[in-house]
C-alpha positions in Angstrom: 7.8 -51.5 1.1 4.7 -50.4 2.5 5.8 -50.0 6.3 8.8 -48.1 4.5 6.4 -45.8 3.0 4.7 -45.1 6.6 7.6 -44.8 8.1 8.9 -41.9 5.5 5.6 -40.3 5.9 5.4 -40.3 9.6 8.9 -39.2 9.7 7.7 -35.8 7.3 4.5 -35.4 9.9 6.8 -35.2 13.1 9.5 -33.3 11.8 7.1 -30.3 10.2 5.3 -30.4 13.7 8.7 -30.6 15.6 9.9 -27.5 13.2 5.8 -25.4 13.9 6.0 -26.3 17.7 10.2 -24.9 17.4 8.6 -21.7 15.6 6.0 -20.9 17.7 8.1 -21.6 21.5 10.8 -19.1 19.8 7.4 -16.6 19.0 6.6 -17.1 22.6 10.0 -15.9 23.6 9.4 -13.0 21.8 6.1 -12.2 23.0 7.4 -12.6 27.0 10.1 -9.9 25.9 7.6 -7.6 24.3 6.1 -7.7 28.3 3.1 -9.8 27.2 2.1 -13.4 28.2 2.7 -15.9 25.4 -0.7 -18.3 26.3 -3.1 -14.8 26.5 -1.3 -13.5 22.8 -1.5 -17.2 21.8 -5.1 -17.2 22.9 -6.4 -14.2 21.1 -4.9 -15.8 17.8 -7.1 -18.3 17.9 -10.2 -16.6 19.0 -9.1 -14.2 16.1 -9.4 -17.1 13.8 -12.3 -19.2 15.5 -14.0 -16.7 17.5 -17.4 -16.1 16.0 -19.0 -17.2 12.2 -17.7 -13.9 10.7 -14.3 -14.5 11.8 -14.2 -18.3 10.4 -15.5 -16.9 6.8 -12.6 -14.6 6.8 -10.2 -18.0 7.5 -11.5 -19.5 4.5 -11.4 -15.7 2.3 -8.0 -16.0 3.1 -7.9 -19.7 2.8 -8.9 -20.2 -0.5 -5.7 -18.1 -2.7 -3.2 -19.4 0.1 -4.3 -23.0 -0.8 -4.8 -22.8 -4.5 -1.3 -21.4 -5.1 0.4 -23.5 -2.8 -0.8 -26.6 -4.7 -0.1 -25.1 -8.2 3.6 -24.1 -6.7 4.0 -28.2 -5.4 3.4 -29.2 -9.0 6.4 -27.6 -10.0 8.2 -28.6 -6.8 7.6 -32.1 -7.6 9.3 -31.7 -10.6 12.5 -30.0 -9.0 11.0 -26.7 -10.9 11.2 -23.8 -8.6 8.3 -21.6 -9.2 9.0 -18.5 -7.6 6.4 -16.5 -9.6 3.4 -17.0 -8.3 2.4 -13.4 -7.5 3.7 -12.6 -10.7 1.3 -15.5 -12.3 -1.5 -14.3 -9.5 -1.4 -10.5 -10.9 -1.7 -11.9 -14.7 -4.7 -13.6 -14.4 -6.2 -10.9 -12.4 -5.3 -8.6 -14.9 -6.1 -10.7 -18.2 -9.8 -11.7 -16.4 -10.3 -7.8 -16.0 -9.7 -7.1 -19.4 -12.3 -9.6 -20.8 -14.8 -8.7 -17.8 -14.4 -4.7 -18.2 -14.1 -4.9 -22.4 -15.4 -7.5 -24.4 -18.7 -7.0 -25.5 -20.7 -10.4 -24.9 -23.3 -11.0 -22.6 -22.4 -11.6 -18.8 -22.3 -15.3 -18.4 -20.3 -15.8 -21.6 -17.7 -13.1 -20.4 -17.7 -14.9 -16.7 -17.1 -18.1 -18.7 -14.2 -16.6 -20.9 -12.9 -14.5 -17.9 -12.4 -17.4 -15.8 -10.5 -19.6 -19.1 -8.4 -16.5 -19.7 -7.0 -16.4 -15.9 -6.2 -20.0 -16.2 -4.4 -19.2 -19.7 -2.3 -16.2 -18.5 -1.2 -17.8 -15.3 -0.4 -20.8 -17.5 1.3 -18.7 -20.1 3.6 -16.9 -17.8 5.3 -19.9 -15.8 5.2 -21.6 -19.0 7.1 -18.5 -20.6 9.8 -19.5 -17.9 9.6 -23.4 -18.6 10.1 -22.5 -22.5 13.6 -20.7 -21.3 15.1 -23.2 -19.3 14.4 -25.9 -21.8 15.4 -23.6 -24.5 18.3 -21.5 -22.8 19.1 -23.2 -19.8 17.7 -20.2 -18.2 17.6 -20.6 -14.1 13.8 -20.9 -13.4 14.8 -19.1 -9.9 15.1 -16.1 -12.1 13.2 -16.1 -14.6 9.9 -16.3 -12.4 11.1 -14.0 -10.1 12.1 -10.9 -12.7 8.6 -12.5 -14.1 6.8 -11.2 -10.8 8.5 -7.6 -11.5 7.5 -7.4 -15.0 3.9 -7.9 -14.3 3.5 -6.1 -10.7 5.0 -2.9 -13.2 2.7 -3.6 -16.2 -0.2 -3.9 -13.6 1.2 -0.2 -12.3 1.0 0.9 -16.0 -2.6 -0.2 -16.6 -4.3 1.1 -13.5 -2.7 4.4 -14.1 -3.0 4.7 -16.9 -5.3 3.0 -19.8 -7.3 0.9 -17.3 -7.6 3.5 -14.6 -11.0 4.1 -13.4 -12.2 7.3 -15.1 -14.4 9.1 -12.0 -11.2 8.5 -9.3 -7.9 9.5 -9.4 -6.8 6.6 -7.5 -4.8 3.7 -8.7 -7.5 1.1 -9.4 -9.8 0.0 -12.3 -13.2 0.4 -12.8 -15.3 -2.3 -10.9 -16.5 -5.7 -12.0 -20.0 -5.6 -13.4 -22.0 -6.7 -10.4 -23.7 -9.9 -12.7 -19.8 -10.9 -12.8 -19.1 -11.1 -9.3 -19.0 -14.2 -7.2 -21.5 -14.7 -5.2 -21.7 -14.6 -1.4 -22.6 -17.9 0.7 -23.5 -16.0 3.4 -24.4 -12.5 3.5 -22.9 -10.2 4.6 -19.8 -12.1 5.5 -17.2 -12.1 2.1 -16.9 -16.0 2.3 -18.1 -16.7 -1.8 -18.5 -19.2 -4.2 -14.8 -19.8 -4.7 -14.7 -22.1 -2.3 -16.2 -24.3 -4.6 -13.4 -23.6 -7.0 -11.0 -24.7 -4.5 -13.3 -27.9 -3.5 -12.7 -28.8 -6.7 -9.3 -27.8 -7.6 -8.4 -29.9 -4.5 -10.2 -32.8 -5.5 -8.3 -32.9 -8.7 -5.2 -32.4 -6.8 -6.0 -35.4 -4.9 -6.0 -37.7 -7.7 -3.6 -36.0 -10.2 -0.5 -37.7 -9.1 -1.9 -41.1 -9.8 -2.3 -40.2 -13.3 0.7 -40.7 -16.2 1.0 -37.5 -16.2 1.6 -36.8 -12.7 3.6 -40.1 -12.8 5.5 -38.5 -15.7 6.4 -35.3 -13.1 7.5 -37.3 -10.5 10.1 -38.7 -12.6 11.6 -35.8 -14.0 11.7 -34.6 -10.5 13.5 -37.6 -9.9 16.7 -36.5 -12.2 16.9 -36.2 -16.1 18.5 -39.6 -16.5 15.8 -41.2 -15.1 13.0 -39.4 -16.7 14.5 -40.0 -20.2 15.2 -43.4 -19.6 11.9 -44.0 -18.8 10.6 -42.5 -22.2 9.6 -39.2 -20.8 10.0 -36.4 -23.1 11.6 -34.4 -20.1 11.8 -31.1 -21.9 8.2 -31.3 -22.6 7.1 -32.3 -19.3 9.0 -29.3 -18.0 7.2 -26.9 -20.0 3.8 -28.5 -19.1 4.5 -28.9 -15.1 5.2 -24.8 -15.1 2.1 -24.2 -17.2 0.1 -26.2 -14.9 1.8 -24.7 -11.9 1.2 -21.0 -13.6 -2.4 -21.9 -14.2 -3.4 -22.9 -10.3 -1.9 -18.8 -9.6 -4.2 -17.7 -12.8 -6.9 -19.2 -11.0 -6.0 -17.8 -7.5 -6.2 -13.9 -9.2 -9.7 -14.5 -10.9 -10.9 -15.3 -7.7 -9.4 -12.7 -5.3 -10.3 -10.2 -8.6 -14.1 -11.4 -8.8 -14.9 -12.7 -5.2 -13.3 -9.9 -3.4 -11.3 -6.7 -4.8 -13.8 -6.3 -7.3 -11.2 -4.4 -9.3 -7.6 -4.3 -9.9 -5.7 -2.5 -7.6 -2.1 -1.2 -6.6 -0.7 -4.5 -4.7 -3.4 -6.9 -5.3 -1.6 -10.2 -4.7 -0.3 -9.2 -1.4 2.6 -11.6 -0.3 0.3 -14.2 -1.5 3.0 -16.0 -4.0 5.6 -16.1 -0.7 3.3 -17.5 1.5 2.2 -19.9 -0.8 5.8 -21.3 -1.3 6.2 -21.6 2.2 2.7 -23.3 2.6 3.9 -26.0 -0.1 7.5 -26.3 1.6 5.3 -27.2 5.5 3.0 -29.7 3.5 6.0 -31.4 2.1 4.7 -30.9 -1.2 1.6 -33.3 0.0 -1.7 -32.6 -0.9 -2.9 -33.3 3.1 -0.1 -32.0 4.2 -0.2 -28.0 2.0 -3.9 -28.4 3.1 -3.0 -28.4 6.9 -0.3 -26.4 6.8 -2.4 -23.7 4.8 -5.1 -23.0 7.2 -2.2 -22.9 9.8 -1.2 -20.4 8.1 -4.9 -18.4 7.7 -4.9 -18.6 11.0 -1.9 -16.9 11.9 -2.7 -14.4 9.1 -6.1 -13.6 10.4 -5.3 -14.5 14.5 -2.4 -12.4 14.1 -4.4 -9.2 13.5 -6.5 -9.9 16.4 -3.4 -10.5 18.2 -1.9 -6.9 17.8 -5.6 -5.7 18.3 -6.2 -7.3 21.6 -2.8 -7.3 22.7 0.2 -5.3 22.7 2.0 -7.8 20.8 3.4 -6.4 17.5 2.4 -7.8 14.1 6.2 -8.3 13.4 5.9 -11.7 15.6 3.5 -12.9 13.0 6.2 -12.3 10.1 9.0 -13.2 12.8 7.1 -17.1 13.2 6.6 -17.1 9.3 10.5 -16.4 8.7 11.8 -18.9 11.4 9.2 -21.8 9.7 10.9 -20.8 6.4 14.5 -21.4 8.2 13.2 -24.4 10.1 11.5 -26.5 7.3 14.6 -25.8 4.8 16.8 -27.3 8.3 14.1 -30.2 8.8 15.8 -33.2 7.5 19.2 -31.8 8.8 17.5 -31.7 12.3 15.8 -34.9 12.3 18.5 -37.0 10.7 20.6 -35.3 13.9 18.1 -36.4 16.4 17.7 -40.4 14.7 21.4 -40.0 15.4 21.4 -39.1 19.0 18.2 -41.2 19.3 20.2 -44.3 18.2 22.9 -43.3 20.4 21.0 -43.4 22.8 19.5 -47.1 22.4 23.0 -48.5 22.1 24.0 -47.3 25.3 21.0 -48.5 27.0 21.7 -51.9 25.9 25.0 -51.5 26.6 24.1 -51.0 30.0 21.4 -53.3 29.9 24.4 -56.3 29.4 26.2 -55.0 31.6 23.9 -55.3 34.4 22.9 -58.9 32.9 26.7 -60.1 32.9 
């Protein structure tokens, strides 16, 4: 059973690096037809990401929401629940953690306290919002979190132009976080802050919630209904719970970016943070190690990238061009590897074929 077990798992390792090293020869093509040398564009990538202390905070800044969603997203994976909504649960805490940081009137480290609990709550809320309608309805959680995302990226709109807009600008943003609020820096002046703690810790509990019943319980219903409730799990329940749990990692992600970076809500705050971090969870195989690699691959790419175009005449586009073909390739993984044990096996039984036939 064990050996099994290691097999399974080294057969996951080799086909997501099979499916990266695929991506990134096919981004090479690219680059030699854009008139540039792949190793040089390559190179700067890397020295984009690694190339001096500034440029390693920046990795983890972008590190730390990529990560945090990407495990919240897994949990509903797990379960056969596909969160699409993380943006959507992303822009809800932000905004929910603004409202108690900009209005309630209780002194700073009680309204840090509460504004961190109510990101958690709203990103919770809103997945588990789409939970409560596919237990109740039947309601495609596809969907449901995706018209989620467009619900809050408009109410976000709404608020910072209109009853949350900063009053001295005329641009689309709120007023700032009070400064006692904010996270702190590790080391100025780079923007690396004390949410990397957060996500020290959110990973350690990551680490050890799937040997808990309740991750247990997850794994089951991920397993099919039948098997869930004939184990005595309360499937609908656990449904409801696995998307609030999910919601709440996203929560989590926006108080962050809010209070450790932005500052203040603006126009487009999560980015393409909720697609990346599907795609990051989809590379790890839904494996804490593995979203943790495949994560920083992915900071890299997102900060080497820029360097990239900088350094290089290499377009940006490649960047988004090796992030679509990974999305392609990982969904085509255990097509392509079970077509390779095939040949592979092929293979074997013509050698030995030969093999006798040289023997007889």
């Amino acid at each position: 059973m064990k050996n099994r077990l290691i097999r399974n798992a080294g057969r996951e390792v080799l086909g997501t690096v099979l499916m990266v090293l695929a991506a990134l020869a096919i981004g090479a093509v690219l680059v030699v037809l854009s008139g540039n040398e792949p190793a040089e564009a390559y190179g700067m990538m890397l020295k984009g990401s690694f190339g001096s202390t500034q440029k390693i905070t920046e990795l983890f800044v972008k590190l730390i929401p990529t990560l945090i969603m990407a495990l919240g997203v897994s949990v509903a994976f797990r379960a056969q629940l596909w969160n699409i909504g993380a943006q959507g649960q992303f822009i809800m805490g932000s905004i929910c953690s603004m409202v108690v940081a900009l209005y309630v009137p209780v002194v700073i480290p009680v309204r840090i306290v509460l504004a961190f609990l109510v990101s958690v709550l709203a990103g919770a809320s809103w997945a588990g919002l789409a939970g409560w309608l596919k237990t109740r309805f039947n309601a495609n959680e596809v969907i449901t979190t995706l018209m989620l995302n467009y619900i809050a990226n408009y109410l976000l709109l709404y608020l910072i132009n209109g009853p949350m807009q900063d009053p001295y600008s005329d641009l689309s943003q709120t007023d700032l976080v009070p400064e006692g609020m904010r996270l702190a820096r590790l080391f100025a002046p780079y923007r690396l802050h004390t949410g990397f703690f957060l996500l020290l810790a959110v990973v350690i509990v990551m680490i050890f919630f799937w040997r808990t019943t309740l991750g247990y319980r997850i794994d089951l219903v991920g397993q099919g209904e039948k098997v869930a409730t004939y184990s005595g799990v309360n499937v609908k329940r656990t449904v409801v719970i696995t998307m609030c749990i999910s919601g709440a990692f996203s929560g989590l992600a926006g108080f962050i970016e809010t209070f450790g970076i932005n500052y203040r809500l603006l126009d487009g705050i999560a980015g393409d943070a909720g697609n990346i971090a599907t795609i990051v969870a989809l590379l790890g195989s839904l494996n804490v190690y593995g979203i943790i690699a495949a994560a920083m691959f992915f900071s890299v790419l997102l900060c080497g990238g820029a360097s990239m175009q900088r350094m290089t005449e290499v377009p940006y586009s490649v960047v988004n061009v090796i992030q679509g073909l990974i999305i392609i390739l990982v969904i085509a993984k255990n097509t392509v590897m079970a077509s390779l044990e095939r040949r592979l096996k092929k293979l074997r039984a013509a050698g030995k074929k030969e093999e006798r036939t040289h023997v007889e």
